[in-house]
FIKOLZA-1660 file (N, C-alpha, C; in steps of 0.1 Angstrom, whole numbers, plus 5000, padded with zeros to 4 digits):
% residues 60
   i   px   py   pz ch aa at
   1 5410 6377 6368  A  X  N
   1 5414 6365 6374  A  X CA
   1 5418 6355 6363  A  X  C
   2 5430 6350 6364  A  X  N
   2 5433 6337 6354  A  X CA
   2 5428 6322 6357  A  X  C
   3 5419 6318 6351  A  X  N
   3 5414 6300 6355  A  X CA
   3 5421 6290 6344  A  X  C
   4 5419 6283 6346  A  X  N
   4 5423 6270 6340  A  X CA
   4 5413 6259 6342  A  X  C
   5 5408 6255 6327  A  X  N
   5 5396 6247 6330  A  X CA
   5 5403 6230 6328  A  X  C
   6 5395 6219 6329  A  X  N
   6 5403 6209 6328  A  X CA
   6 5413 6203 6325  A  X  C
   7 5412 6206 6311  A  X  N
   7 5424 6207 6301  A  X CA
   7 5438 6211 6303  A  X  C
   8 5436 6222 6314  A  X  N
   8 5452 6230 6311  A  X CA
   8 5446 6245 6304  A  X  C
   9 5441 6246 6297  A  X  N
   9 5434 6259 6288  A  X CA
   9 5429 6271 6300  A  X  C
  10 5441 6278 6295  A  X  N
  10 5438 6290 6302  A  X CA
  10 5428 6300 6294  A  X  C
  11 5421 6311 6307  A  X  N
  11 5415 6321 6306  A  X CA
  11 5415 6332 6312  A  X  C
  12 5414 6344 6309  A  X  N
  12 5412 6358 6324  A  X CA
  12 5399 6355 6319  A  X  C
  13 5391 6358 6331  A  X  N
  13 5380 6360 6335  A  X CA
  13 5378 6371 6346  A  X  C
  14 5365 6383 6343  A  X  N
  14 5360 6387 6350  A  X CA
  14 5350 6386 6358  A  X  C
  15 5349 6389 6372  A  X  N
  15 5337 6389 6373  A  X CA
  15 5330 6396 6388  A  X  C
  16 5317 6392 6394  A  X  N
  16 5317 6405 6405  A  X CA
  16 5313 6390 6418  A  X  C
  17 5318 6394 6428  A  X  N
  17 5308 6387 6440  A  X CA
  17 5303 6392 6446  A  X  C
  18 5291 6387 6452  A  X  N
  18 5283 6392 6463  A  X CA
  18 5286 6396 6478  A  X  C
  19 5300 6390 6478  A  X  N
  19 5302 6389 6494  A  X CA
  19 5321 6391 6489  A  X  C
  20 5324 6395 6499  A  X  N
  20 5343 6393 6501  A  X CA
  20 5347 6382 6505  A  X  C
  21 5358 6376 6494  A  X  N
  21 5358 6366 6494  A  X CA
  21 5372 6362 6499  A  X  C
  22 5379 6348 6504  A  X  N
  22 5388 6347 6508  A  X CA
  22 5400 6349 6504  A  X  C
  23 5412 6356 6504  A  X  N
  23 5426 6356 6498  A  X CA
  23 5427 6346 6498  A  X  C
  24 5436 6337 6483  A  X  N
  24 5442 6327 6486  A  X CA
  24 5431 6315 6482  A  X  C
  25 5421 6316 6479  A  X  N
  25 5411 6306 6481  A  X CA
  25 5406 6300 6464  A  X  C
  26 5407 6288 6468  A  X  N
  26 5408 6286 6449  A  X CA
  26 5389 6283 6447  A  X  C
  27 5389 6289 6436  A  X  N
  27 5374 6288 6434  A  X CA
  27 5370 6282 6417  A  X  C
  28 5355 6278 6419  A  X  N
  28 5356 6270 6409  A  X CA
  28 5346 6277 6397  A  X  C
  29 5349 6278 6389  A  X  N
  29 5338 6289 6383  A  X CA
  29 5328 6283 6373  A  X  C
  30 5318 6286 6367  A  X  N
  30 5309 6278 6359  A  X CA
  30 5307 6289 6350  A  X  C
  31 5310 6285 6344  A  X  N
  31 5308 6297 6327  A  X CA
  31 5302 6297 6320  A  X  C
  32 5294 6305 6314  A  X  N
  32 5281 6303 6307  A  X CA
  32 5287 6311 6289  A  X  C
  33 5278 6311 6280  A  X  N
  33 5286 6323 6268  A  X CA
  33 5288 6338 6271  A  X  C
  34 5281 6341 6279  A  X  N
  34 5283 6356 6284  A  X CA
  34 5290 6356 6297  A  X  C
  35 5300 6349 6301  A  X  N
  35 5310 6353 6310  A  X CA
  35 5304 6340 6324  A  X  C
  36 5308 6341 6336  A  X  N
  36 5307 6339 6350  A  X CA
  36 5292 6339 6351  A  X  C
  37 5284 6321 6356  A  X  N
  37 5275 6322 6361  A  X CA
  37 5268 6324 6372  A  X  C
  38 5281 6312 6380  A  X  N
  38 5281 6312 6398  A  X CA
  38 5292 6312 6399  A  X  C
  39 5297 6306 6410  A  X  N
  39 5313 6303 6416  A  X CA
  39 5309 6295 6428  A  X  C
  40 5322 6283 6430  A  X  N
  40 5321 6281 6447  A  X CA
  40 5332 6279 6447  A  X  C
  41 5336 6281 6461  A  X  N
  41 5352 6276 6469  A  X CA
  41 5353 6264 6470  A  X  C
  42 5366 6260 6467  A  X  N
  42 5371 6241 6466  A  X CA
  42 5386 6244 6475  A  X  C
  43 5386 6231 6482  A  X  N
  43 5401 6229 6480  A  X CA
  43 5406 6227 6474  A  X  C
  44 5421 6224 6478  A  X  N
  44 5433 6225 6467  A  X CA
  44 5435 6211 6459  A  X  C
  45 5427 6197 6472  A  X  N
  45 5426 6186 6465  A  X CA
  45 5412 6181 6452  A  X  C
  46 5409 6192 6452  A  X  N
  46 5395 6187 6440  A  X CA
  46 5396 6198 6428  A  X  C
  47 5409 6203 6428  A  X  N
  47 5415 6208 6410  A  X CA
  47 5425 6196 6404  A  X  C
  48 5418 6198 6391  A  X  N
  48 5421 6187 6382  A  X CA
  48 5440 6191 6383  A  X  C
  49 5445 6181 6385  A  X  N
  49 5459 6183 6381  A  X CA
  49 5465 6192 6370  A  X  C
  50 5462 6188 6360  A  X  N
  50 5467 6199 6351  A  X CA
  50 5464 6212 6352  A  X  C
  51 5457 6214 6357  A  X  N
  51 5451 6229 6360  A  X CA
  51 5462 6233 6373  A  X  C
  52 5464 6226 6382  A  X  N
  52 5470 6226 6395  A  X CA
  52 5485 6229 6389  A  X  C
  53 5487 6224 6382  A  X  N
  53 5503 6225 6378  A  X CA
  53 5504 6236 6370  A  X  C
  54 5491 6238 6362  A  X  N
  54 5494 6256 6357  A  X CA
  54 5489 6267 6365  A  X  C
  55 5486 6264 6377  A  X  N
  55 5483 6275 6389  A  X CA
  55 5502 6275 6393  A  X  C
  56 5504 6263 6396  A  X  N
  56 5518 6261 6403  A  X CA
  56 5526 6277 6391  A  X  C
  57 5527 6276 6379  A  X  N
  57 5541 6282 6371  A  X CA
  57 5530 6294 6375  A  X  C
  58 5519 6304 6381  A  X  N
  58 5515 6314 6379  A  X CA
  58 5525 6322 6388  A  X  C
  59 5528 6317 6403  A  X  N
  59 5535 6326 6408  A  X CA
  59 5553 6323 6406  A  X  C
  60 5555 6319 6397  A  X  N
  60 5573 6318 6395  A  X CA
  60 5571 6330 6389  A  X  C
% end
């Protein structure tokens, strides 16, 4: 998965969930030094803008 943390600063990230999760569903990840701690689902209005505008150029 590609995230973008505040900044704009991209990353792939792996990781596993517990449950199937929604297509399409923007999630928020918490990162520890060894990868993915939790996760939760947000909407589209509570990603930092710049992050939102480098989600926008993922699918061109």
């Amino acid at each position: 998965m590609e995230g973008f943390d505040k900044e704009g600063g991209a990353k792939t990230l792996t990781f596993r969930a517990n449950k199937e999760l929604r297509k399409e569903a923007y999630l928020r990840l918490y990162v520890k030094e060894k990868g993915v701690s939790s996760y939760q689902e947000v909407q589209a209005n509570e990603i930092p803008e710049i992050a939102k505008m480098k989600l926008a150029t993922l699918g061109k």
